[in-house]
C-alpha positions as a Markdown table, in Angstrom:
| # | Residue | x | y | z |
|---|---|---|---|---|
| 1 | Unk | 0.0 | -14.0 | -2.9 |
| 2 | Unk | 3.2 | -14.9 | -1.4 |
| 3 | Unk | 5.6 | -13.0 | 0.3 |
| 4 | Unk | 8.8 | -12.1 | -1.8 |
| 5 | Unk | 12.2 | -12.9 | -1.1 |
| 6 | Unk | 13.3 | -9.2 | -0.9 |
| 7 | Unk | 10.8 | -6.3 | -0.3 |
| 8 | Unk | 9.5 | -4.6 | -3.2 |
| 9 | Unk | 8.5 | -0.6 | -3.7 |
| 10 | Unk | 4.9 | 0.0 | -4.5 |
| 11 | Unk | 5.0 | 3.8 | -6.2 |
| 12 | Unk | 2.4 | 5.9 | -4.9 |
| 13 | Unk | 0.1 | 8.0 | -7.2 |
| 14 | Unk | -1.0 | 10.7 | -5.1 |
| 15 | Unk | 2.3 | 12.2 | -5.4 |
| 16 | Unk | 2.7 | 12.2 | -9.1 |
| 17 | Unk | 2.1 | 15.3 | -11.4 |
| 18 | Unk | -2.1 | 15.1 | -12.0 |
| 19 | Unk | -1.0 | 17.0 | -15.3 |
| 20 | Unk | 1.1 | 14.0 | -16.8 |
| 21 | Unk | -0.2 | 11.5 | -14.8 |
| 22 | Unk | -0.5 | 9.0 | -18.0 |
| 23 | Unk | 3.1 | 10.1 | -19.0 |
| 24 | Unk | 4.3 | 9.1 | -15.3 |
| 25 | Unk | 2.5 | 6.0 | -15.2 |
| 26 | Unk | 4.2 | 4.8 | -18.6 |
| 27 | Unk | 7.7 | 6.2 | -17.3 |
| 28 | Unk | 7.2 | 3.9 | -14.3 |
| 29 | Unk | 6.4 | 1.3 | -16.3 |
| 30 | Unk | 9.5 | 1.5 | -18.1 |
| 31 | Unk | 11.8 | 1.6 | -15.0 |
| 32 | Unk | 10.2 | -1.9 | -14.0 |
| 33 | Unk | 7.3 | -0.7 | -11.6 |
| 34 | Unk | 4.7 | -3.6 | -11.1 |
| 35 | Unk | 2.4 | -2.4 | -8.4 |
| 36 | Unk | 0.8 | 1.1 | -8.3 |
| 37 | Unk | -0.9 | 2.0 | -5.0 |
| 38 | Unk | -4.1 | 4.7 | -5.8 |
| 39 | Unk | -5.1 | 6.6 | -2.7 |
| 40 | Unk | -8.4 | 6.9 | -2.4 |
| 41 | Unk | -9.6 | 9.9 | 0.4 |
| 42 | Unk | -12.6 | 11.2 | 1.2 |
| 43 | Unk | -12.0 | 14.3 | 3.4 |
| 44 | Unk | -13.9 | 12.8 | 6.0 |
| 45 | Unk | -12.1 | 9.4 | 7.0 |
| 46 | Unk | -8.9 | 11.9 | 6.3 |
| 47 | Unk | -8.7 | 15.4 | 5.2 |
| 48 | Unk | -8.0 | 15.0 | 2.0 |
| 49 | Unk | -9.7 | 14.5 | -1.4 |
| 50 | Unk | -7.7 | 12.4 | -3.9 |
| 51 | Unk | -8.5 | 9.7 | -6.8 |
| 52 | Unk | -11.4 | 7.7 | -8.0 |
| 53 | Unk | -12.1 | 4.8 | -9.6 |
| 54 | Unk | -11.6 | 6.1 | -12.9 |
| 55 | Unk | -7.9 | 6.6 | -12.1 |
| 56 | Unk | -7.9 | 2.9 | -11.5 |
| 57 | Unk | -9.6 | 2.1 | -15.0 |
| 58 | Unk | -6.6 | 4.1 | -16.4 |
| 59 | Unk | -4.0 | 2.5 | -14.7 |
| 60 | Unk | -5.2 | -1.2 | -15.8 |
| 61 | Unk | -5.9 | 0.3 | -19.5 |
| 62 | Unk | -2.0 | 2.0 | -19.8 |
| 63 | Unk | -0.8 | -1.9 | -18.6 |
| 64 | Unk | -0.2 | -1.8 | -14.6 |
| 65 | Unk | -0.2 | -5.4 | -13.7 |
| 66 | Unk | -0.8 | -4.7 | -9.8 |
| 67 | Unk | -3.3 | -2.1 | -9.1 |
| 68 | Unk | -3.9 | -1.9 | -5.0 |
| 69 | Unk | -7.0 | 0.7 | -4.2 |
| 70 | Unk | -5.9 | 1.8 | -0.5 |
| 71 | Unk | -9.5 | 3.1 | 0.7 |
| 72 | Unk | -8.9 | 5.9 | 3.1 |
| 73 | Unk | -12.8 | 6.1 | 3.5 |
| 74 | Unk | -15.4 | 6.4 | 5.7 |
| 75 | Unk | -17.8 | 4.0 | 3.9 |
| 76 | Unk | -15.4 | 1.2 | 2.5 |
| 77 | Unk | -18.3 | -1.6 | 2.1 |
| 78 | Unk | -20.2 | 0.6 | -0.7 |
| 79 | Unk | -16.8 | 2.3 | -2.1 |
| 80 | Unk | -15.0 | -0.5 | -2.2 |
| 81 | Unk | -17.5 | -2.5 | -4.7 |
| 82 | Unk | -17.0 | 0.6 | -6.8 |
| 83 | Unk | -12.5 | -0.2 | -7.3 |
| 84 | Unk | -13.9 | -4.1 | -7.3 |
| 85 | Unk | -15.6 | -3.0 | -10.5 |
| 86 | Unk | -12.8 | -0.4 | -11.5 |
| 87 | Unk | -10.6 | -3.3 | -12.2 |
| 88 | Unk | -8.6 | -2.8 | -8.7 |
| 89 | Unk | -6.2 | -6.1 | -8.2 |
| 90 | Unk | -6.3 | -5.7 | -4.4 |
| 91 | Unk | -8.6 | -3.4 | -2.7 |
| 92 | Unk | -7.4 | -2.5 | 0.8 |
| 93 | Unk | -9.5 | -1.1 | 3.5 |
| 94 | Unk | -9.2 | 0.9 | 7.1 |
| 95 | Unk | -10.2 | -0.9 | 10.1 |
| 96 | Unk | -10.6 | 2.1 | 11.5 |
| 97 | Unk | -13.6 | 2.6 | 9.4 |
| 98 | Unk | -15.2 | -0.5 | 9.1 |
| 99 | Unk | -18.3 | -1.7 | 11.4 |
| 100 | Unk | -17.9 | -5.4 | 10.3 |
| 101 | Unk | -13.8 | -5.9 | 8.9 |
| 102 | Unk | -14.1 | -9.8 | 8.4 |
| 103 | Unk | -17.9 | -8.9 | 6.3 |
| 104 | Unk | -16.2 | -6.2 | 3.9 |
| 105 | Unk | -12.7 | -9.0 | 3.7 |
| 106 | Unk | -14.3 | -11.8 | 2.6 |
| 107 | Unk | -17.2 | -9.4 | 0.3 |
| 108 | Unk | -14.0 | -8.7 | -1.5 |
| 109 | Unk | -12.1 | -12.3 | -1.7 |
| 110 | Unk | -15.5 | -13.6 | -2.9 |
| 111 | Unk | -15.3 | -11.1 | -6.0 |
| 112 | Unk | -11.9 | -12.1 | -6.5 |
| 113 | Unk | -9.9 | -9.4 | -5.3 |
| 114 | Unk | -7.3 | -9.3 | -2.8 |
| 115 | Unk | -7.7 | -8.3 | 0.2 |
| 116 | Unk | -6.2 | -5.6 | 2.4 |
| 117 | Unk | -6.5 | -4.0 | 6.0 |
| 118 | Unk | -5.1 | -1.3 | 6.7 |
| 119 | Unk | -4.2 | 0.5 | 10.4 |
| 120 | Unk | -3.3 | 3.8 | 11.3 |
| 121 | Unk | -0.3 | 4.6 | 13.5 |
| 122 | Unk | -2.1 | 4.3 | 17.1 |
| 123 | Unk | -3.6 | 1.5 | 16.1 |
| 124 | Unk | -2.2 | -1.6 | 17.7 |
| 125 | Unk | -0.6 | -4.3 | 16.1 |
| 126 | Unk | -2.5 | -7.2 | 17.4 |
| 127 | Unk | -5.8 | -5.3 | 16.1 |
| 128 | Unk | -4.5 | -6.1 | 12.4 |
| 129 | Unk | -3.2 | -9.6 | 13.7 |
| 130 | Unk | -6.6 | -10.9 | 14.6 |
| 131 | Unk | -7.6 | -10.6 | 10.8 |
| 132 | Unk | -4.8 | -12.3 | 9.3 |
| 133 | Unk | -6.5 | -15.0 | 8.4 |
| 134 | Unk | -8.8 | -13.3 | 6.5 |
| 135 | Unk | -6.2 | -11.2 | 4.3 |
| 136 | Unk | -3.7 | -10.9 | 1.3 |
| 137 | Unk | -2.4 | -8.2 | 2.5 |
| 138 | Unk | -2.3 | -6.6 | 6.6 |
| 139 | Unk | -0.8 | -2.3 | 6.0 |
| 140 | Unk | 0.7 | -0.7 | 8.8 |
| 141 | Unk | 0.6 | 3.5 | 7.9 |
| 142 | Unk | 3.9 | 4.1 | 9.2 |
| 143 | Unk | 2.4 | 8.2 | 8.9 |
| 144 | Unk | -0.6 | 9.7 | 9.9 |
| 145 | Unk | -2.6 | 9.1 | 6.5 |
| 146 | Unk | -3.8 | 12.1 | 4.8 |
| 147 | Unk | -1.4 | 14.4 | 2.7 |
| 148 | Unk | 1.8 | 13.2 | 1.4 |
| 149 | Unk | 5.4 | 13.7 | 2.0 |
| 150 | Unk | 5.3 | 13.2 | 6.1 |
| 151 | Unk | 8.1 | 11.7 | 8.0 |
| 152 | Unk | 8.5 | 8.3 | 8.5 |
| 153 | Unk | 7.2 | 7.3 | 12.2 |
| 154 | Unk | 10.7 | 5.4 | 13.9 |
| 155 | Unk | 8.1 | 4.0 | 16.6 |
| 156 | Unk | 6.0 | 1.8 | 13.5 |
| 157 | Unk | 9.5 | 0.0 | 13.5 |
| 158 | Unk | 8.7 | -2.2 | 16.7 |
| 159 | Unk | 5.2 | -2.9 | 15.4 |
| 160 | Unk | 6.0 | -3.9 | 11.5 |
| 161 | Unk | 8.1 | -6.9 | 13.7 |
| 162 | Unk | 5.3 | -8.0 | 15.6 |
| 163 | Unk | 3.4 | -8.3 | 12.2 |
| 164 | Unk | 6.3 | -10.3 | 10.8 |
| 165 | Unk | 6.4 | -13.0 | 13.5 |
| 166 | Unk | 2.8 | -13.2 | 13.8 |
| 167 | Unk | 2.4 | -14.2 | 10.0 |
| 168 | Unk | 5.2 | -16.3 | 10.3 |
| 169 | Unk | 3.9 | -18.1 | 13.4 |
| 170 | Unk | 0.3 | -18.1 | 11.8 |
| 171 | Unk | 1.9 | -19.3 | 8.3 |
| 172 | Unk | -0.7 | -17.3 | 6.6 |
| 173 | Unk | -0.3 | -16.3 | 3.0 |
| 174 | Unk | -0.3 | -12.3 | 3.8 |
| 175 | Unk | 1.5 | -9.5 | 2.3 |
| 176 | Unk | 3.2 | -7.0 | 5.2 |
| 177 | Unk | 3.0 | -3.5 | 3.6 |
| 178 | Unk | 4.2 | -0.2 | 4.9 |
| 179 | Unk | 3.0 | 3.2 | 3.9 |
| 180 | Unk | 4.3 | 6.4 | 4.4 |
| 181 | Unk | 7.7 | 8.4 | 4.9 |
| 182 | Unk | 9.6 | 5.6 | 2.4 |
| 183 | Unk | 13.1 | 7.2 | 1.4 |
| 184 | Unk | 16.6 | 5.9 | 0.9 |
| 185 | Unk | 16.8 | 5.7 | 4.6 |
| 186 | Unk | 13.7 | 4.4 | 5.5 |
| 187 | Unk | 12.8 | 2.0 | 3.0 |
| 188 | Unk | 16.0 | -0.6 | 3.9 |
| 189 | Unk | 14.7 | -0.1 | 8.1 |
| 190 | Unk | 11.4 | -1.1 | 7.3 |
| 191 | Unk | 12.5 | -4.1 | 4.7 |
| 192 | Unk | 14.6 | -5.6 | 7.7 |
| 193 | Unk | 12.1 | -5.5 | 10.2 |
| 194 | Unk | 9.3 | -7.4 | 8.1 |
| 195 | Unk | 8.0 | -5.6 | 5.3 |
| 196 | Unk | 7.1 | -7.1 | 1.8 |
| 197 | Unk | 6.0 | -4.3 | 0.0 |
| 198 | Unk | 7.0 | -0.4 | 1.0 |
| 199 | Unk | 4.8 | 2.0 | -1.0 |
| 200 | Unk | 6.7 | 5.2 | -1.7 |
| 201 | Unk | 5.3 | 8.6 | -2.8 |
| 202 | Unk | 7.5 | 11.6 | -3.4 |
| 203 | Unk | 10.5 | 9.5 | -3.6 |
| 204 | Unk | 9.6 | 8.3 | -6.5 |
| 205 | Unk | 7.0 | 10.4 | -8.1 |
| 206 | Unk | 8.2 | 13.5 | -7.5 |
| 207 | Unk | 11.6 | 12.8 | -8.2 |
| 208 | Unk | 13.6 | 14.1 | -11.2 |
| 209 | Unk | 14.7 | 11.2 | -13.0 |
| 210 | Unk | 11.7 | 8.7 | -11.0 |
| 211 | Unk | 13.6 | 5.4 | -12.6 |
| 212 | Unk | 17.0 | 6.1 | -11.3 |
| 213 | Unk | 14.9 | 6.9 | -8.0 |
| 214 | Unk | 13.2 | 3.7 | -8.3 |
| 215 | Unk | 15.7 | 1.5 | -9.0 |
| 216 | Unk | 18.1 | 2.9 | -6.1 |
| 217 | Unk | 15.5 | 2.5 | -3.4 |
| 218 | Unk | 14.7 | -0.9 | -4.8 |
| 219 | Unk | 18.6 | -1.4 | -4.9 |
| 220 | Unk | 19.0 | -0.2 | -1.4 |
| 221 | Unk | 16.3 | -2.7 | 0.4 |
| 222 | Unk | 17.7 | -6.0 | -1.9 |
| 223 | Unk | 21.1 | -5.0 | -0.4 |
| 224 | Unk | 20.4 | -4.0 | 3.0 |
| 225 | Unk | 16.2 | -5.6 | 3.5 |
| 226 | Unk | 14.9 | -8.7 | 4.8 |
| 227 | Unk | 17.2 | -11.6 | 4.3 |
């Protein structure tokens, strides 16, 4: 899973309309979308309730190449074998949540599904470092995870560097993913500190024309990203 020369936007699902969701799948297939993040909550690891693994089934069967089950859980080592068996491509989970990280990691490489570990704003940095070697892909929640459509935390900015030259140092094969608060503004200042992949909700979900959306915020962090 090696990083890509320019960051890429991951479209989030929690934001699209639940009443067309097939419809908006397709139409971001069209616009060139390869990577869907589904938001899985619980109300309990977050307050929030959100997908299932039957939203992942559908998002394989309509054609999504790269399907990334974010597990905002409480219980990631049993619900996590549930997206495994959904068909997820990468399942990522909170370390926040998780008794044994490196057990659930490697559970989920053996299966042979990417995996991802996740941290939430207060979090530290070199908590999610001292796993790298165990993951695909190392999320830094750059909002307090839980509803969508929050503002983009400036301070994650520092901390999505220290990621960057810690897998560059390590020369692991990781993806550096940021979540939350992605817009026209954000998305470039998180692709030039370190990120990979950016997932954005609302900006491109909910906006009117989602593949005009797309492609300008994909536009804007190939012009101003990562060199």
């Amino acid at each position: 899973m090696a990083a890509p020369k320019t960051a890429q936007i991951v479209p989030s699902l929690l934001a699209a309309d639940l009443a067309s969701l097939g419809a908006r799948i397709r139409t971001a297939l069209s616009a060139g979308v390869e990577w869907i993040s589904v938001d899985v909550m619980d109300g309990h690891f977050v307050p929030n309730l959100s997908f299932g693994p039957d939203h992942v089934r559908m998002a394989k069967s309509l054609g999504v190449p790269i399907v990334d089950a974010h597990l905002m859980v409480s219980n990631p080592q049993q619900v996590s074998s549930w997206f495994i068996e959904a068909g997820a491509d990468i399942v990522t989970v909170h370390l926040e949540a998780c008794a044994e990280p490196r057990k659930i990691l490697r559970e989920i490489r053996r299966r042979g599904v990417k995996a991802g570990l996740a941290i939430k704003p207060r979090t530290p940095a070199q908590s999610l470092i001292e796993f790298l070697d165990e993951l695909d892909l190392a999320l830094i929640m750059t909002v307090e995870p839980g509803f969508g459509g929050a503002k983009f935390i400036d301070a994650m900015l520092p901390k999505i560097k220290t990621v960057r030259q810690a897998i560059v140092n390590r020369g692991v094969d990781c993806w550096l993913q940021v979540d939350g608060g992605i817009n026209g503004v954000t998305a470039p200042a998180a692709a030039a500190a370190g990120a990979d992949s950016l997932v954005a909700g609302s900006a491109v979900f909910a906006a009117q024309d989602m593949a005009d959306a797309f492609k300008k915020l994909q536009d804007a962090i190939k012009v101003r990203g990562r060199k």
